[in-house]
N, CA, C and O atoms as CSV, one atom per row, in Angstrom:
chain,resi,resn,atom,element,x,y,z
A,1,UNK,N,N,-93.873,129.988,65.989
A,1,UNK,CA,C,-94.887,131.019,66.100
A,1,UNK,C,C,-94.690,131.986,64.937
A,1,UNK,O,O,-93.646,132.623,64.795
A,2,UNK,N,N,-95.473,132.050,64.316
A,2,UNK,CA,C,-95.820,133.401,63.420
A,2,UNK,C,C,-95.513,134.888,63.874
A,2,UNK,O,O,-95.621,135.053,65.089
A,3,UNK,N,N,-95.252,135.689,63.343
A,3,UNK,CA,C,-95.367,137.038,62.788
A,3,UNK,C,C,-96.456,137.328,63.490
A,3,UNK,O,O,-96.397,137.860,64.598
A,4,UNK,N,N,-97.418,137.040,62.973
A,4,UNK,CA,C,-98.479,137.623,63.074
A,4,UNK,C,C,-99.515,137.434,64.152
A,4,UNK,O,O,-100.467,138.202,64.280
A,5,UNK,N,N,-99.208,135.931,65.259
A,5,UNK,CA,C,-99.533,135.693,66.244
A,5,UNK,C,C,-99.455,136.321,67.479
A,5,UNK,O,O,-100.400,136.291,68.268
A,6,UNK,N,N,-98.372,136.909,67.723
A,6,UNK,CA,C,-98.342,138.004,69.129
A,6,UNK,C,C,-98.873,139.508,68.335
A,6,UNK,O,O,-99.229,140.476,69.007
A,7,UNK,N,N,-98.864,139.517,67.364
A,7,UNK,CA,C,-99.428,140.998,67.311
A,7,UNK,C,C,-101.270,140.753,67.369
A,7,UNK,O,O,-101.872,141.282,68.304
A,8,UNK,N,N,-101.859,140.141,66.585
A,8,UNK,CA,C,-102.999,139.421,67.177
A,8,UNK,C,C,-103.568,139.120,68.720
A,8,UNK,O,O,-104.604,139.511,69.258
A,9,UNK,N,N,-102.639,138.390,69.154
A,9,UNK,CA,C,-102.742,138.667,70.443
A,9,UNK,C,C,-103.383,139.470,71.628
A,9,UNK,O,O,-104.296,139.406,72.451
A,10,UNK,N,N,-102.007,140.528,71.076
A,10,UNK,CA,C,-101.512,142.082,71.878
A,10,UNK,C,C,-103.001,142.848,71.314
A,10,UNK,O,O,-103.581,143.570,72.124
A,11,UNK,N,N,-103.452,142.715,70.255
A,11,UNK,CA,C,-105.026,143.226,70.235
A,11,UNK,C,C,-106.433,142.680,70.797
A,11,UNK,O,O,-107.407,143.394,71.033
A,12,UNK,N,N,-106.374,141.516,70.939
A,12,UNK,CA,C,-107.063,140.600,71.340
A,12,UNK,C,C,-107.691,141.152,72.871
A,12,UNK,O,O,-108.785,141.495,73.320
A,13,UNK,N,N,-106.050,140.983,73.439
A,13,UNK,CA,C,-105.822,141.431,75.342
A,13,UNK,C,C,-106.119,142.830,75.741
A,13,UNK,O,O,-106.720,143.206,76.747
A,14,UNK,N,N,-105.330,143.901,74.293
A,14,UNK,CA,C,-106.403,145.364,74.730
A,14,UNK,C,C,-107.813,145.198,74.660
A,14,UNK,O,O,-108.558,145.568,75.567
A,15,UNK,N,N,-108.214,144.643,73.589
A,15,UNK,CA,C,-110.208,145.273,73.447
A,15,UNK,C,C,-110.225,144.191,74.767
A,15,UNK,O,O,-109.959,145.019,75.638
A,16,UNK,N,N,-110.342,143.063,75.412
A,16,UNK,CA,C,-110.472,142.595,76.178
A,16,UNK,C,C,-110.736,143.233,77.729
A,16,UNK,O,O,-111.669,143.421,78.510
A,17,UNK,N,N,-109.243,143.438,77.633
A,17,UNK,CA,C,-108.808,143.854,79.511
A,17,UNK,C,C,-109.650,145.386,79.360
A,17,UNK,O,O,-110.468,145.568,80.262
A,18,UNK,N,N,-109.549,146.428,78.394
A,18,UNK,CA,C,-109.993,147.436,78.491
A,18,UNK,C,C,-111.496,147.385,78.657
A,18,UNK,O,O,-112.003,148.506,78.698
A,19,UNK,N,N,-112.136,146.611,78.738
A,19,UNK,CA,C,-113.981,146.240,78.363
A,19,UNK,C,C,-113.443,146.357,80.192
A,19,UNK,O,O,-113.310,147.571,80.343
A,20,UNK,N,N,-113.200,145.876,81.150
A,20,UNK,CA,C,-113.377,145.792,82.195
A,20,UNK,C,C,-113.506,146.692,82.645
A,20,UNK,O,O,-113.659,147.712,81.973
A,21,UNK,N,N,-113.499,146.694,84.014
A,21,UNK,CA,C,-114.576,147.657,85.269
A,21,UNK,C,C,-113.223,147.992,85.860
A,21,UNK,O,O,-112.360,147.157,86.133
A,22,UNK,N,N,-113.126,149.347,86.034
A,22,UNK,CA,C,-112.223,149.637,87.315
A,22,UNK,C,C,-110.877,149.828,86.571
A,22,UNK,O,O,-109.876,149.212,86.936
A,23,UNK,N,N,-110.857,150.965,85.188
A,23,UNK,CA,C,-109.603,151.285,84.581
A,23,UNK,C,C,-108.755,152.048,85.813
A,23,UNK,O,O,-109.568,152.604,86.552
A,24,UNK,N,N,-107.615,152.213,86.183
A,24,UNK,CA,C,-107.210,152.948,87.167
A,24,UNK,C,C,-106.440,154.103,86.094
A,24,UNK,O,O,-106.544,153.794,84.907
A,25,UNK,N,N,-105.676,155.406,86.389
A,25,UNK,CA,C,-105.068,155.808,85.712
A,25,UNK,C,C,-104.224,156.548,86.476
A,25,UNK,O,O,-104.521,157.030,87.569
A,26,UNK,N,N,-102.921,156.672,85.788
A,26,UNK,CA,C,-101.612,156.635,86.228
A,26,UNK,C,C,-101.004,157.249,85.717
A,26,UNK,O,O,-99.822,157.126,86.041
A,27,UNK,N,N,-101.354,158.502,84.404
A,27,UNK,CA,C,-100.974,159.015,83.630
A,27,UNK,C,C,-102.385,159.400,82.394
A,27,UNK,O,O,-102.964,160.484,82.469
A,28,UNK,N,N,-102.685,158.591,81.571
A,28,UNK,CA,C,-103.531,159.407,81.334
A,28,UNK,C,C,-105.094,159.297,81.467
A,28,UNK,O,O,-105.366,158.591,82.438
A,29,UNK,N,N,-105.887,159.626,81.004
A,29,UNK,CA,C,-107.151,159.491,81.629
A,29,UNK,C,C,-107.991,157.411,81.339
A,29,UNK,O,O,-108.229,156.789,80.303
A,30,UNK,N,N,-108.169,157.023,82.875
A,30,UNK,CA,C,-108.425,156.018,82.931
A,30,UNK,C,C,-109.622,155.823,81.642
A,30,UNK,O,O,-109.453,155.091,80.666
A,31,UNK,N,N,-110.953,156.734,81.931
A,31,UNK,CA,C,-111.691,156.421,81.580
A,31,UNK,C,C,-111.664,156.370,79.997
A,31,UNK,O,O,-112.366,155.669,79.268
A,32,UNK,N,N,-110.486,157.468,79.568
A,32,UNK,CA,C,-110.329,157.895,77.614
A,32,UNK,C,C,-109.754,156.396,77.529
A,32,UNK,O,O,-110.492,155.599,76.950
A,33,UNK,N,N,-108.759,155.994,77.936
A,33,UNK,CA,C,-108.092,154.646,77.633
A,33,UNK,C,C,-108.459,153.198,77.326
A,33,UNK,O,O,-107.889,152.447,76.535
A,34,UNK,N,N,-110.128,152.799,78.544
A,34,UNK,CA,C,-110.628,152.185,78.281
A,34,UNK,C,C,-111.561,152.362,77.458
A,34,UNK,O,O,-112.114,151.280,77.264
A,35,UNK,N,N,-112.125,153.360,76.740
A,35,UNK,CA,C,-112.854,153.778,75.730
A,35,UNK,C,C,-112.280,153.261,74.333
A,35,UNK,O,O,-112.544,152.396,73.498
A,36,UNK,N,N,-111.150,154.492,74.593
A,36,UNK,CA,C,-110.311,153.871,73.256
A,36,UNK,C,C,-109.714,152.578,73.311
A,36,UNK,O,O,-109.310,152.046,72.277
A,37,UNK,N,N,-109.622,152.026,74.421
A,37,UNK,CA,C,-109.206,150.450,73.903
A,37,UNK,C,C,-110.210,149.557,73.647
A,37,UNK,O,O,-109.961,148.538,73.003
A,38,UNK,N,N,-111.456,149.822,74.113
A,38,UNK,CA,C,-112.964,148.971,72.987
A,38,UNK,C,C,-113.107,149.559,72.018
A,38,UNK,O,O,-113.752,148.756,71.343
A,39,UNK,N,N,-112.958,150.492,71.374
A,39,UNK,CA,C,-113.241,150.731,70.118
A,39,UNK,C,C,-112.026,149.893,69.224
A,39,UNK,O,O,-112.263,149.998,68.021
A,40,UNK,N,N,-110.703,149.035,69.530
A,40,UNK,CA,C,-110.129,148.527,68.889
A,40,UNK,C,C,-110.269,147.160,68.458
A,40,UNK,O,O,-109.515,146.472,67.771
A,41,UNK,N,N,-111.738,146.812,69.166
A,41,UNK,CA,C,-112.561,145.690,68.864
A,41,UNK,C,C,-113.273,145.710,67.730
A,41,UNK,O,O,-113.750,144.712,67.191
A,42,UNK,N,N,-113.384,147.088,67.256
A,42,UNK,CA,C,-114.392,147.305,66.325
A,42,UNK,C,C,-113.062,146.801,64.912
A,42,UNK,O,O,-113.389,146.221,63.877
A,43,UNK,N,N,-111.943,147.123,65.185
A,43,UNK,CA,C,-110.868,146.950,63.909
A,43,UNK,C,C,-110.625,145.811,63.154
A,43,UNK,O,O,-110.299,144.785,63.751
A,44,UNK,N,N,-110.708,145.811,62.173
A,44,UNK,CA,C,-110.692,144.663,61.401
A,44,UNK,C,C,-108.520,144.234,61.620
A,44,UNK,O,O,-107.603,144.749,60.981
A,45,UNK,N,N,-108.460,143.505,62.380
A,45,UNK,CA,C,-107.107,143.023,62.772
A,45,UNK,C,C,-105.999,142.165,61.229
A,45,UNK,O,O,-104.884,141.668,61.077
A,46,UNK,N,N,-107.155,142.441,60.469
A,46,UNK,CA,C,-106.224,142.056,59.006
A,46,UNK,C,C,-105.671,143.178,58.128
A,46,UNK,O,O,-104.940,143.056,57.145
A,47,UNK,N,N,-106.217,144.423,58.736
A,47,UNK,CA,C,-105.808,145.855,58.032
A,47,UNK,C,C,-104.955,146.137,58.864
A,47,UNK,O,O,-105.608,146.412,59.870
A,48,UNK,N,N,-103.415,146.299,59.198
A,48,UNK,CA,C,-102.073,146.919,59.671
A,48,UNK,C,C,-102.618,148.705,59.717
A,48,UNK,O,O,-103.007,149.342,60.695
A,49,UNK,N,N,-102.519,148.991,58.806
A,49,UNK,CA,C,-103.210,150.667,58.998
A,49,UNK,C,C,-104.400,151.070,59.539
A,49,UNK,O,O,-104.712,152.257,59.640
A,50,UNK,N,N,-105.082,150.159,59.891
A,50,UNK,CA,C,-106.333,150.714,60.694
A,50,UNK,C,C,-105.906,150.650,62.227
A,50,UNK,O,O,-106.246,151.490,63.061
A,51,UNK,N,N,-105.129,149.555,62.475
A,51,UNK,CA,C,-104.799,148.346,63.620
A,51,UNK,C,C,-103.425,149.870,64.053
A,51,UNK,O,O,-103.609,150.456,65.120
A,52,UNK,N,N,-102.542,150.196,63.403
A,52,UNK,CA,C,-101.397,151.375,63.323
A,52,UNK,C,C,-102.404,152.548,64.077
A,52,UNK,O,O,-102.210,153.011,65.201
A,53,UNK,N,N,-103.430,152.868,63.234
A,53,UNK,CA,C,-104.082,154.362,63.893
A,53,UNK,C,C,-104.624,154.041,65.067
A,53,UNK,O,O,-104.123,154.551,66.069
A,54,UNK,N,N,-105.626,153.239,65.193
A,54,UNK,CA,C,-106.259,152.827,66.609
A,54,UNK,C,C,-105.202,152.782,67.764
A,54,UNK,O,O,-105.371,153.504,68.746
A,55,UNK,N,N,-103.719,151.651,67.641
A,55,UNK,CA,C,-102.717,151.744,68.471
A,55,UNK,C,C,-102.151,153.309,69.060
A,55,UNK,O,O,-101.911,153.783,70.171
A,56,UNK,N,N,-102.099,153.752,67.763
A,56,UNK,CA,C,-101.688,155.341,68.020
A,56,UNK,C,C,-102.915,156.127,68.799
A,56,UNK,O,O,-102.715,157.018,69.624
A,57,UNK,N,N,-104.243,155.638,68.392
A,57,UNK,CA,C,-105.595,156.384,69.378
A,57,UNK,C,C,-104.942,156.288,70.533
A,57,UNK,O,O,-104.492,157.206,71.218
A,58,UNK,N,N,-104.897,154.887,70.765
A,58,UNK,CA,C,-104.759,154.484,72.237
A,58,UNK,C,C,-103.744,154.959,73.077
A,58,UNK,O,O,-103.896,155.392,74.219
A,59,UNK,N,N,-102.529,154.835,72.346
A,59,UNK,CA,C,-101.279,155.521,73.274
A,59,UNK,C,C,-101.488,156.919,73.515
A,59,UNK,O,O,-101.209,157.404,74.611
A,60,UNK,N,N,-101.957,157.608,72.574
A,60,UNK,CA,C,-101.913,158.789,73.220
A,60,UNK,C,C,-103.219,159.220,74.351
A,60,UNK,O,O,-103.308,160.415,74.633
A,61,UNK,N,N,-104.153,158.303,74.945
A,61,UNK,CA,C,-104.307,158.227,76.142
A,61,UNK,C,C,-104.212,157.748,77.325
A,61,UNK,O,O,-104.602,158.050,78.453
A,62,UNK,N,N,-103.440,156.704,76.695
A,62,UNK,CA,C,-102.230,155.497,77.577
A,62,UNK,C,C,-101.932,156.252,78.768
A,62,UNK,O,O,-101.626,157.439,78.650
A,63,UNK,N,N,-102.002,155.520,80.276
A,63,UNK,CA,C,-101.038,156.334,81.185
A,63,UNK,C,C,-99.379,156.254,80.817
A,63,UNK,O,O,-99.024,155.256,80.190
A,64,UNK,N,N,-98.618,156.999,81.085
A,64,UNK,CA,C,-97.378,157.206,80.711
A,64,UNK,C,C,-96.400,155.216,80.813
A,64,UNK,O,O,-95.706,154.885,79.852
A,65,UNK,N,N,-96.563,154.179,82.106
A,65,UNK,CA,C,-95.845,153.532,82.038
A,65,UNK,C,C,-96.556,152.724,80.803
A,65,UNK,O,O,-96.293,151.550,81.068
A,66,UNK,N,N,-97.147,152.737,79.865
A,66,UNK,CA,C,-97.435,151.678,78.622
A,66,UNK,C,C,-97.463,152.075,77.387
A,66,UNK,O,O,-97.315,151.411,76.361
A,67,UNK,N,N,-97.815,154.078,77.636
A,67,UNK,CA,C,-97.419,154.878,76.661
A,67,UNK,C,C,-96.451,154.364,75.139
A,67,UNK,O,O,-96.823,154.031,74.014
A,68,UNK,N,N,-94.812,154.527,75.900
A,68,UNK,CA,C,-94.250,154.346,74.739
A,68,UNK,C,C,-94.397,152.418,73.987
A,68,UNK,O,O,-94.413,152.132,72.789
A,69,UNK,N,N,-94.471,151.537,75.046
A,69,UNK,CA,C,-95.347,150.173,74.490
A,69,UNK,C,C,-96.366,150.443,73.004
A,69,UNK,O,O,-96.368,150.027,71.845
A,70,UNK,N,N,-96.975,151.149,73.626
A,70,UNK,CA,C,-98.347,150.952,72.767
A,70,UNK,C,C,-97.630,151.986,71.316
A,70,UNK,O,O,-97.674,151.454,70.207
A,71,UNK,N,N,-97.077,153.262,71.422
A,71,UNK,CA,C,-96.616,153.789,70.110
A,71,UNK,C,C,-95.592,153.017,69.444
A,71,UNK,O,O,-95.370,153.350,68.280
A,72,UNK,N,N,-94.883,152.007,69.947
A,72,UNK,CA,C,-94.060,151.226,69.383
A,72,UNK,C,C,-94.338,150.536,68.574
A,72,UNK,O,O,-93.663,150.391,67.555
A,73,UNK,N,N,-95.935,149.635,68.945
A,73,UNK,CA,C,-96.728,148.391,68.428
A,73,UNK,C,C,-96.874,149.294,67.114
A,73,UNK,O,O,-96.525,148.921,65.994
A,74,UNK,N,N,-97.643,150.981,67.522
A,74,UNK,CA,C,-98.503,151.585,66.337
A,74,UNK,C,C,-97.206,151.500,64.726
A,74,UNK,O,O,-97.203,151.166,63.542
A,75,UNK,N,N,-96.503,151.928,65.536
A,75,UNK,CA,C,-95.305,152.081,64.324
A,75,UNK,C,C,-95.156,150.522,63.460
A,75,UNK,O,O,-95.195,150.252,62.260
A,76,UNK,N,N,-94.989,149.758,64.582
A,76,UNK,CA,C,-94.397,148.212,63.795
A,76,UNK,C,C,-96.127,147.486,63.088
A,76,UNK,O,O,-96.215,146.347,62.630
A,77,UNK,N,N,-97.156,148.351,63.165
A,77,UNK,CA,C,-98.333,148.121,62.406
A,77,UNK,C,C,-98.435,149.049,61.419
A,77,UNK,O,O,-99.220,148.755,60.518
A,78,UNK,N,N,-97.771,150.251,61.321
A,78,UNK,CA,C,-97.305,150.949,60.261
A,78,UNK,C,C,-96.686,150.487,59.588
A,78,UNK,O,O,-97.019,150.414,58.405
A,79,UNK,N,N,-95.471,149.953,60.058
A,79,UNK,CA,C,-94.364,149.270,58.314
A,79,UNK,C,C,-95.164,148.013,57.671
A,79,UNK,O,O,-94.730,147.302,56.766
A,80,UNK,N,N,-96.529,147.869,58.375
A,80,UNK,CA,C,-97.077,146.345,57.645
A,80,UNK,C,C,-98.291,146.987,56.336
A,80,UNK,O,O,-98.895,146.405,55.436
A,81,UNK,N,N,-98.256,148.304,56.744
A,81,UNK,CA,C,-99.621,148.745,55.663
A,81,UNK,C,C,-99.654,148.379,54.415
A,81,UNK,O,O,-98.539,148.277,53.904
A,82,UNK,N,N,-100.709,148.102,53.624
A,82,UNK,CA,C,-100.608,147.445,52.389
A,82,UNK,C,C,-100.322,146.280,52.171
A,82,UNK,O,O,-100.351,145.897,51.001
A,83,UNK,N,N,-99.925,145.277,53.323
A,83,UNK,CA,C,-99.458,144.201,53.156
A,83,UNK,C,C,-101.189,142.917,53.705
A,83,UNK,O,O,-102.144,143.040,54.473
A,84,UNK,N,N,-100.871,142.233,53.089
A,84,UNK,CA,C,-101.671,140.663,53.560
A,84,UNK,C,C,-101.463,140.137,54.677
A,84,UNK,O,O,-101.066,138.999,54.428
A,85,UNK,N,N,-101.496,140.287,55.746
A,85,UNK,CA,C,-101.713,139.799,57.182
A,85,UNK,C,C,-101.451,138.595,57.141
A,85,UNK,O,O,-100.903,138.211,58.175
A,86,UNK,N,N,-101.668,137.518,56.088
A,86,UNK,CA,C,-101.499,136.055,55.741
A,86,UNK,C,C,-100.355,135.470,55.240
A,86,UNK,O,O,-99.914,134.322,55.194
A,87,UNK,N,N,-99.703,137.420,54.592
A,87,UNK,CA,C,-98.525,136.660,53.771
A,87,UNK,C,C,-96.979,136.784,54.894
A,87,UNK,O,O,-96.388,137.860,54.977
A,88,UNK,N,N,-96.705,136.074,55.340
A,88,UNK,CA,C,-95.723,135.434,56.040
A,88,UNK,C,C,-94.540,135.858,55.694
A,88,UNK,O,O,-93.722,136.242,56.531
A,89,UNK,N,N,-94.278,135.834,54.225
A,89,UNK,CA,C,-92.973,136.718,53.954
A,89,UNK,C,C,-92.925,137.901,53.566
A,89,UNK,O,O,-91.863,138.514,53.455
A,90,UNK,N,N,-94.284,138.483,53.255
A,90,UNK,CA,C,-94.041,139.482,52.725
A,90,UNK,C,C,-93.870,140.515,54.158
A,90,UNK,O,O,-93.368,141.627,53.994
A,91,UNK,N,N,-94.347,140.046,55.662
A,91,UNK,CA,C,-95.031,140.062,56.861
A,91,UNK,C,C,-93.276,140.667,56.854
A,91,UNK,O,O,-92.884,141.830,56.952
A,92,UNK,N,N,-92.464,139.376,56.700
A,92,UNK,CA,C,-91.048,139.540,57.022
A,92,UNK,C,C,-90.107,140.350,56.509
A,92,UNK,O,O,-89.095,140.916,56.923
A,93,UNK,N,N,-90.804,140.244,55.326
A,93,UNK,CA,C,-89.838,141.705,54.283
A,93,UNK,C,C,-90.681,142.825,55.234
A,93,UNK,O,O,-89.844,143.493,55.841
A,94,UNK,N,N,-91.421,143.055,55.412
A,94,UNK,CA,C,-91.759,144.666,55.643
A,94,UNK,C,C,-91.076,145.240,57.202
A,94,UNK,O,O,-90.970,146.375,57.668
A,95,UNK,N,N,-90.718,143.983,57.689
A,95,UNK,CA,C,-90.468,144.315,58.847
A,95,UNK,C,C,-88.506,143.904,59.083
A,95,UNK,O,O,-87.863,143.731,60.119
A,96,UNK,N,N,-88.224,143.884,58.128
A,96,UNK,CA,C,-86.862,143.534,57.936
A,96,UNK,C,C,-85.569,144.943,58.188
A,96,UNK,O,O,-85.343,145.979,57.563
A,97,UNK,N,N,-85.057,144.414,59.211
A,97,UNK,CA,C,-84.432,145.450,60.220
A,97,UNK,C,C,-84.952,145.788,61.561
A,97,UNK,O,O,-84.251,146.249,62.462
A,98,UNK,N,N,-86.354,145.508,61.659
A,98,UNK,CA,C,-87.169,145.273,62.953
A,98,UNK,C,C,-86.409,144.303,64.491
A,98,UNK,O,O,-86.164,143.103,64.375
A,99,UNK,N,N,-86.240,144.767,65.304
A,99,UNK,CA,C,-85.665,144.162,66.297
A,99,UNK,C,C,-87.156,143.242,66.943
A,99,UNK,O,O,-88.074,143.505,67.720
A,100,UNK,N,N,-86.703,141.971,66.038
A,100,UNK,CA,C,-87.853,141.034,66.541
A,100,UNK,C,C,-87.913,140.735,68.148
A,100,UNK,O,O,-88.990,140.430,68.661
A,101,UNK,N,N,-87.104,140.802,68.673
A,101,UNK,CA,C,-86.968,140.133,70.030
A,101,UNK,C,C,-87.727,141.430,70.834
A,101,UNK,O,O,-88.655,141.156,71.594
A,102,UNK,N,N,-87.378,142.619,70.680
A,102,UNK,CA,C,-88.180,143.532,71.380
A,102,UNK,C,C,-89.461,143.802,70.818
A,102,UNK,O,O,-90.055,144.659,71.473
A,103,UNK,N,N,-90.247,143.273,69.604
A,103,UNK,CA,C,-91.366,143.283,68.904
A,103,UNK,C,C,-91.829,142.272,70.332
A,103,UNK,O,O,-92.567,142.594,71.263
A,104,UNK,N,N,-91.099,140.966,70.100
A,104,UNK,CA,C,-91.667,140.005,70.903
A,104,UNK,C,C,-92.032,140.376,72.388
A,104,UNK,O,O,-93.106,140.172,72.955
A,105,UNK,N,N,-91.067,140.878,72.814
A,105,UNK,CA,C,-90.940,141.213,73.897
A,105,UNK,C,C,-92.031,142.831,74.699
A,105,UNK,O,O,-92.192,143.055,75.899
A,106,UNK,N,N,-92.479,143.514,73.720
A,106,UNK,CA,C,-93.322,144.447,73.959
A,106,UNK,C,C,-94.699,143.653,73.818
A,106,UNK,O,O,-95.487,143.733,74.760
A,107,UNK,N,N,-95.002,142.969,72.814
A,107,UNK,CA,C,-96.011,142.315,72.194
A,107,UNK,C,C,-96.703,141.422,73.547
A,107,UNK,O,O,-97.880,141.407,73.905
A,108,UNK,N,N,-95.465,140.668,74.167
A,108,UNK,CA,C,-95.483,140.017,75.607
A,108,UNK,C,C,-95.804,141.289,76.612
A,108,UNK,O,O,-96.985,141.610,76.744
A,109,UNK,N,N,-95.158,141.750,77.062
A,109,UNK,CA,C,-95.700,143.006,78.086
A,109,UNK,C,C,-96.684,143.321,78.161
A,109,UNK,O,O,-97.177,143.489,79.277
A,110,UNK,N,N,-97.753,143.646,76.464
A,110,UNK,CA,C,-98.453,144.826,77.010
A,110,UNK,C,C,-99.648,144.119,77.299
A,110,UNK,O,O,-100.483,144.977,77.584
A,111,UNK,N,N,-100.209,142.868,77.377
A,111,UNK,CA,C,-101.398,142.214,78.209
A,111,UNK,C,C,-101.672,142.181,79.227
A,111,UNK,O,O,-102.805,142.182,79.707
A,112,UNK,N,N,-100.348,142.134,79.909
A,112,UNK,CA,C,-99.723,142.250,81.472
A,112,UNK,C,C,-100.210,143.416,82.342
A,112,UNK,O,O,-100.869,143.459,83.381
A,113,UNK,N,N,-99.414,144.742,81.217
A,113,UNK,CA,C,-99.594,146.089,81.914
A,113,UNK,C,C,-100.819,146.564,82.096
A,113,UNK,O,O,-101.304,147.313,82.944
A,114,UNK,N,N,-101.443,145.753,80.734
A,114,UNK,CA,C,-103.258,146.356,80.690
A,114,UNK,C,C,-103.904,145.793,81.674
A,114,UNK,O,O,-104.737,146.506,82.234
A,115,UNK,N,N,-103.733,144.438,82.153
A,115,UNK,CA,C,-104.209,143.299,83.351
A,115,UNK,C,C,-103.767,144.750,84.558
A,115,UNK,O,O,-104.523,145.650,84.922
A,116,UNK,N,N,-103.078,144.647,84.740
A,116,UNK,CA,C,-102.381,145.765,86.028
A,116,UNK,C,C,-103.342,146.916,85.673
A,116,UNK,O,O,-104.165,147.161,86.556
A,117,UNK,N,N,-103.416,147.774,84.409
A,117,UNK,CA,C,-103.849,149.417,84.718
A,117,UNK,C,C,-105.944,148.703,84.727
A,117,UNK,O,O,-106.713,149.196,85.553
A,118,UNK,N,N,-106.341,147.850,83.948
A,118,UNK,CA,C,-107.663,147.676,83.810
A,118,UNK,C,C,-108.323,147.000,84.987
A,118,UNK,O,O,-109.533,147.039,85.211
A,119,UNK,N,N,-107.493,146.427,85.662
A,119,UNK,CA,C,-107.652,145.207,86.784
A,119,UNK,C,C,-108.816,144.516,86.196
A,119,UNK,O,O,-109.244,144.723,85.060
A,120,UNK,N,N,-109.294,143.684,87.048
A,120,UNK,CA,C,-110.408,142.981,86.663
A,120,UNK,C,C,-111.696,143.080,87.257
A,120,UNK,O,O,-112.627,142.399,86.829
């Protein structure tokens, strides 16, 4: 698996689950959250710095348990700015010192948590 496949993903499952009916909220406002998580449909997912600010939109109306999830993603789409989404190593240099396993491992979570706060 690529780099660049669970972070793809993990955007994919927000504009997705957030389009649904029946955001609940648990922290911060249901209705700001699913707002701001369709507008991350609008992001071109090959720009890291657009994909970084939108993440950061979103967390900061995140209810608190996905909160720090989602500012984590924003950051690890921050160290990719300027970079080619395609380029594989350069993907790896920018992210070198990055604790891949918890990249992986948040990247995994947060479809889950959004399934749980967006229901279906």
């Amino acid at each position: 698996m690529t780099l660049r496949k669970p972070l793809t993903i993990v955007v994919s499952a927000i504009a997705a689950l957030t389009m649904l009916a029946g955001c609940s909220s648990s922290g911060g406002s249901g209705e700001d959250f699913c707002t701001q998580g369709e507008k991350i449909m609008n992001v071109d997912q090959d720009d890291p710095e657009a994909l970084a600010a939108a993440m950061k939109k979103l967390a900061d109306v995140a209810p608190a348990d996905i909160k720090d999830d989602l500012k984590y993603l924003a950051d690890v789409y921050s160290k990719m700015a300027g970079i080619d989404m395609e380029d594989e190593a350069a993907l790896m240099e920018a992210m070198k010192g990055e604790d891949m396993g918890r990249m992986m491992e948040v990247a995994a979570s947060v479809p889950t948590k959004l399934e749980e706060l967006c229901g279906k």
